[in-house]
N, C-alpha and C positions, 0 to 999 in steps of 0.2 A: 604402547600407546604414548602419544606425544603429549607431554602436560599443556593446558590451556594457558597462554600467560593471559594477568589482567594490569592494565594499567590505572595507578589511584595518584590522585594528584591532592596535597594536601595544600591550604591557604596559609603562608607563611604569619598571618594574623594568628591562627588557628595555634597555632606553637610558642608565644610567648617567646621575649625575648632575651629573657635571663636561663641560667642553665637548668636553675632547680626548676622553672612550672614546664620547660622543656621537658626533661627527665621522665615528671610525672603524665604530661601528655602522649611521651612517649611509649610509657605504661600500658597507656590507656588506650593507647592504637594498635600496640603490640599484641595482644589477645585476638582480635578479629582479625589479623594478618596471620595470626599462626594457623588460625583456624582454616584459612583457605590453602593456607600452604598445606597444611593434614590431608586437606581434602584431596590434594594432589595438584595444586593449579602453583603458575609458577608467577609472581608479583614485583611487577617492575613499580617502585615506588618514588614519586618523584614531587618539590613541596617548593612552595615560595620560599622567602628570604629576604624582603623587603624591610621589616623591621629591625631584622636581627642584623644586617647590613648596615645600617642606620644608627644600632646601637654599639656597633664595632668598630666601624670609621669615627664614630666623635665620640668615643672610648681613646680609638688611637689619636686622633685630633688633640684631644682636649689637652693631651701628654705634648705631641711635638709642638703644638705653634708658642706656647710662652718658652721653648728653648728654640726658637725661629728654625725649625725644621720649616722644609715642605709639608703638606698634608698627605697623609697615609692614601694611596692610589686604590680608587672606588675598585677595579677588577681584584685586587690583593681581598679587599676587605669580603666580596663577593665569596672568592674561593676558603676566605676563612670559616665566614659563615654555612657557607656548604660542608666543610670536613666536621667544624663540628657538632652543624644538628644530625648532618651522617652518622658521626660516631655514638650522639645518644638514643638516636633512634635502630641503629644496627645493634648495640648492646643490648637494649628492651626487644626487640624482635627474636633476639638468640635467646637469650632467656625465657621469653612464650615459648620458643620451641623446644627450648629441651624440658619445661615445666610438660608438652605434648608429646615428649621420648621421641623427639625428632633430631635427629644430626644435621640440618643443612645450613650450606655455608651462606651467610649474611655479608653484602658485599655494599660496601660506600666508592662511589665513582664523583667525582669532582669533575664535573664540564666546565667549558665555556662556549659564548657564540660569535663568531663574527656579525658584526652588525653593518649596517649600510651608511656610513655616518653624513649620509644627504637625505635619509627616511624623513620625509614631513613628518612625523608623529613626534619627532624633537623639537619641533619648532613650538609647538605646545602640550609640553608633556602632562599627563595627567595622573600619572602610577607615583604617588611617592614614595621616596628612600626614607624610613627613619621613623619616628615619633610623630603624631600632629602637636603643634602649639598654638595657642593661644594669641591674640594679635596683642595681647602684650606679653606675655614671655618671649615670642620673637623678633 
């Protein structure tokens, strides 16, 4: 019998953008994913990134422009953020499952998309990258 796969999409808000409240989020997803994996179903898991993109680009920012670098390329900072809340959410998943006497492999895939760079939805964007700030902090 063919396992059911399920697709679960989590809100890059939902994960925090430092590593430790990651980590423990990660935790704390990990148990209900194991649980369906037990059950037999197989779980394509896939999560925003908009904060932690945000918090990586002017992490790397803040570093290059007083040594007049260019600024750190929004796609770089993208796939950084993807490998590593991949990796602390594939380490807490492997751990629910072998806490379930489960062997199965936990797997991180780093995408990209081509985009249409004439999409009207750029001409006024409304998704943002980063932190909100204050109208006077920024």
């Amino acid at each position: 019998m063919k396992a059911k796969r399920i697709l679960i999409s989590l809100g890059g808000n939902a994960l925090g953008t430092d590593p430790a409240p990651l980590v423990e989020t990660a935790k704390v997803i990990a148990q209900p994913l194991a649980t369906l994996v037990a059950k037999g179903y197989e779980i394509v898991l896939c999560h925003g990134n908009g904060p932690q993109v945000g918090m990586i680009k002017t992490g790397l920012d803040g570093g290059r422009m007083p040594a007049g670098q260019e600024p750190f390329p929004l796609a770089d900072c993208v796939a950084m953020s993807q490998s590593y809340m991949g990796y602390h959410i594939q380490n807490q998943l492997e751990n629910a499952l072998r806490e379930l006497g489960r062997d199965v492999s936990v797997t991180t895939v780093v995408s990209r998309c081509l985009v249409d760079p004439e999409d009207p939805g750029f001409k006024h964007p409304t998704k943002p990258i980063g932190s909100f700030l204050s109208k006077e902090e920024g």
